[in-house]
C-alpha positions, -999 to 999 in steps of 0.1 A, spaced: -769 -153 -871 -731 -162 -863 -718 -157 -829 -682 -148 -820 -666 -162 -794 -653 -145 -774 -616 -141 -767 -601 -148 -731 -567 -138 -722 -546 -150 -690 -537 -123 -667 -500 -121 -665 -491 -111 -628 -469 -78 -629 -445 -64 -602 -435 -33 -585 -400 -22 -581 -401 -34 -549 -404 -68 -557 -440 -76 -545 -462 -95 -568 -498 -77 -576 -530 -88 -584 -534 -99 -615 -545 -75 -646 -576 -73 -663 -582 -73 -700 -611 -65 -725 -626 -81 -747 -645 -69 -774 -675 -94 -787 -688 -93 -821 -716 -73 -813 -696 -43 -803 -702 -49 -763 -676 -44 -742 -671 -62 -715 -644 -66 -687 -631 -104 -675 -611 -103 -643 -588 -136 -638 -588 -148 -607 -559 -161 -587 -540 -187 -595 -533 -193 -559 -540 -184 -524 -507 -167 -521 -514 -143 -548 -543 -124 -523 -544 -89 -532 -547 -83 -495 -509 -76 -487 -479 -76 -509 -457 -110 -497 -418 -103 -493 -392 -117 -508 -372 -141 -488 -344 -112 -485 -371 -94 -471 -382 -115 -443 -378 -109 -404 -351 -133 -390 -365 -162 -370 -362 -151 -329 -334 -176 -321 -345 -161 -285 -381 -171 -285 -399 -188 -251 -398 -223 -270 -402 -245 -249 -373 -269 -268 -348 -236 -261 -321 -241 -232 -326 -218 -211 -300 -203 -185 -309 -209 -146 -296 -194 -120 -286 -217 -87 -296 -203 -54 -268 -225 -36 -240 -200 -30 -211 -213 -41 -185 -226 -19 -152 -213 -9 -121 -228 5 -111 -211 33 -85 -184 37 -59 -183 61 -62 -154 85 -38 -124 72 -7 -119 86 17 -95 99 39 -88 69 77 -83 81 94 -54 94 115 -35 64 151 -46 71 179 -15 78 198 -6 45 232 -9 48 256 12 34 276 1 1 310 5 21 291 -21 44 306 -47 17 336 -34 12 360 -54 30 384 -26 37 356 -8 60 366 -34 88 399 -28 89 415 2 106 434 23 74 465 36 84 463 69 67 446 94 90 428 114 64 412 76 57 409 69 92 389 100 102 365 95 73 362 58 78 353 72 120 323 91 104 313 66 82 310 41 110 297 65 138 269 72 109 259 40 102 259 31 142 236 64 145 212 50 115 208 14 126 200 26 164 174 51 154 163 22 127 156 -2 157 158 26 187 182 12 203 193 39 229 223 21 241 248 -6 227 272 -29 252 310 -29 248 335 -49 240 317 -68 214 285 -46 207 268 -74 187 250 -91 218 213 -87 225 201 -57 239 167 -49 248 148 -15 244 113 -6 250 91 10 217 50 9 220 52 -3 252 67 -41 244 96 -53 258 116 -65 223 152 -84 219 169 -69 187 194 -88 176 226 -66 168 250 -92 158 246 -79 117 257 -43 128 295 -50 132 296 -86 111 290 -86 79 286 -127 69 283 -118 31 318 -112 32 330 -126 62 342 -96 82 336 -86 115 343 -54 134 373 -60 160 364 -48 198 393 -28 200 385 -10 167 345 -9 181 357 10 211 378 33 191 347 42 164 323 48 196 350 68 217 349 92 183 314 95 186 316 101 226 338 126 217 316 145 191 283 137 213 269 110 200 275 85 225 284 85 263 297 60 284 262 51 313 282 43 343 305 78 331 301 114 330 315 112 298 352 123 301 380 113 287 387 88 316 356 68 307 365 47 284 364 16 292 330 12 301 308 -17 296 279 3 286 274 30 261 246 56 250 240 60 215 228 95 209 210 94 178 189 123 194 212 139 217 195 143 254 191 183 243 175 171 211 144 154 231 146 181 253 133 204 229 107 176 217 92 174 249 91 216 250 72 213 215 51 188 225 40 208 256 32 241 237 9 220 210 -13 201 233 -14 233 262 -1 207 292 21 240 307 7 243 344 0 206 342 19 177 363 23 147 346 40 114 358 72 104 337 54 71 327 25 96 310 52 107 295 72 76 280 42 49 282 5 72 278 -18 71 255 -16 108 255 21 105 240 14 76 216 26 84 180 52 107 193 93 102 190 97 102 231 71 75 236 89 48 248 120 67 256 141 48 281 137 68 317 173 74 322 172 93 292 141 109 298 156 121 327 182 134 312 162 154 289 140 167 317 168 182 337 180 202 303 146 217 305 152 223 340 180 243 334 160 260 307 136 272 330 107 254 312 101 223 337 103 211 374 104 177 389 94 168 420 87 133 439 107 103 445 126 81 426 96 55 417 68 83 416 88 114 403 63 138 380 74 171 362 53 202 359 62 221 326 62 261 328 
């Protein structure tokens, strides 16, 4: 009796749409004797398991660049504080400077203009620009005939030396302010009550004086600053000594703080006349009582 061998085919690996390689196929065979039977080829490799599909190289995670490796740099941290080089304490930055007017630079403005209708507006001009750079600084009082030496004035309790040589010399343009044209500018002003001679009452046979008030708050002005002051902070009844008034902390911030006593006084004695104050006490101890 012949026997048939039988016929073995390879298993040919097929693959999914999604690229991942199965296990192999299985064919039959069919022997001569009619029998069936079912071969199964195994792998051809290891790699080929059928027990999970192996990705493509597309497919595969990205190596973790960020891994605890031990061969990885890592990034530390020093726990010295770094050091500093050391700053220089801050400073003080400078007072704004006074702005000028633009007739400041014209040379003309120093010179007396004959025309009168000029000459009265070139008066304003100058008393304006006195009355400005004196509040500016608070200077309360200017000395004749030059009126560009140093004068001193009080403000937050400190004893300062302003130097008022720039008011009536402009260097820029070499000009300076003549002292018989000074004393004409501030005899306008003394004469529209902005300035008043201090060893004067003020009339016309004052001038001359060495000395000269610069009203850029006329006495009736801080008069009525002081009356303000005294409704808003309820001191009517009270007594207070004219150094509270000019050099207390109760005053600090306000315009009159470190208003020159002269001129405190002569503010006081408008409210005197007013009705609204008192003073009592001597010369060196004087107070006022506000009503």
């Amino acid at each position: 009796m012949a026997t048939s061998t039988p016929s073995i085919t390879t298993a040919t690996p097929t693959s999914t749409s999604s690229g991942a390689l199965l296990t192999p196929s299985t064919t039959t065979s069919t022997t001569s004797a009619g029998a069936s039977s079912t071969a199964a080829t195994p792998p051809r490799s290891p790699s080929t398991s059928t027990s999970a599909p192996i990705p493509l190289p597309s497919q595969q995670p990205a190596p973790n660049t960020m891994s605890n490796s031990t061969s990885a740099p890592t990034a530390t941290t020093s726990s010295t504080p770094s050091t500093k080089p050391p700053t220089n304490p801050p400073t003080n930055p400078p007072p704004p400077r006074f702005d000028f007017p633009r007739e400041y630079n014209f040379p003309p403005f120093f010179t007396p203009q004959p025309n009168l209708t000029t000459r009265h507006s070139q008066l304003e001009k100058w008393s304006a620009l006195i009355l400005g750079y004196c509040a500016w600084h608070r200077l309360f009082r200017l000395t004749l005939p030059s009126v560009s030496s140093n004068y001193n004035h009080n403000t937050n309790n400190t004893n300062t030396s302003i130097n008022t040589d720039d008011l009536l010399h402009n260097r820029r343009i070499n000009r300076r302010l003549s002292p018989a044209h000074a004393r004409e500018i501030l005899e306008f002003m003394r004469k529209e009550g902005r300035a008043e001679y201090v060893n004067g009452s003020g009339g016309d046979d004052d001038a001359g004086g060495d000395v000269v008030w610069v009203y850029w708050r006329t006495p009736e002005e801080w008069a009525s600053l002081l009356e303000a002051w005294v409704d808003g902070t309820a001191q009517k009844g009270m007594v207070l000594t004219l150094y509270e008034l000019t050099e207390g902390e109760g005053t600090r911030g306000t315009e009159f703080h470190g208003l020159e006593p002269e001129l405190l006084q002569k503010a006081l004695h408008v409210l005197v006349k007013r009705g609204k104050a008192q003073i009592f006490g001597q010369e060196d101890h004087q107070g006022v009582k506000f009503f």
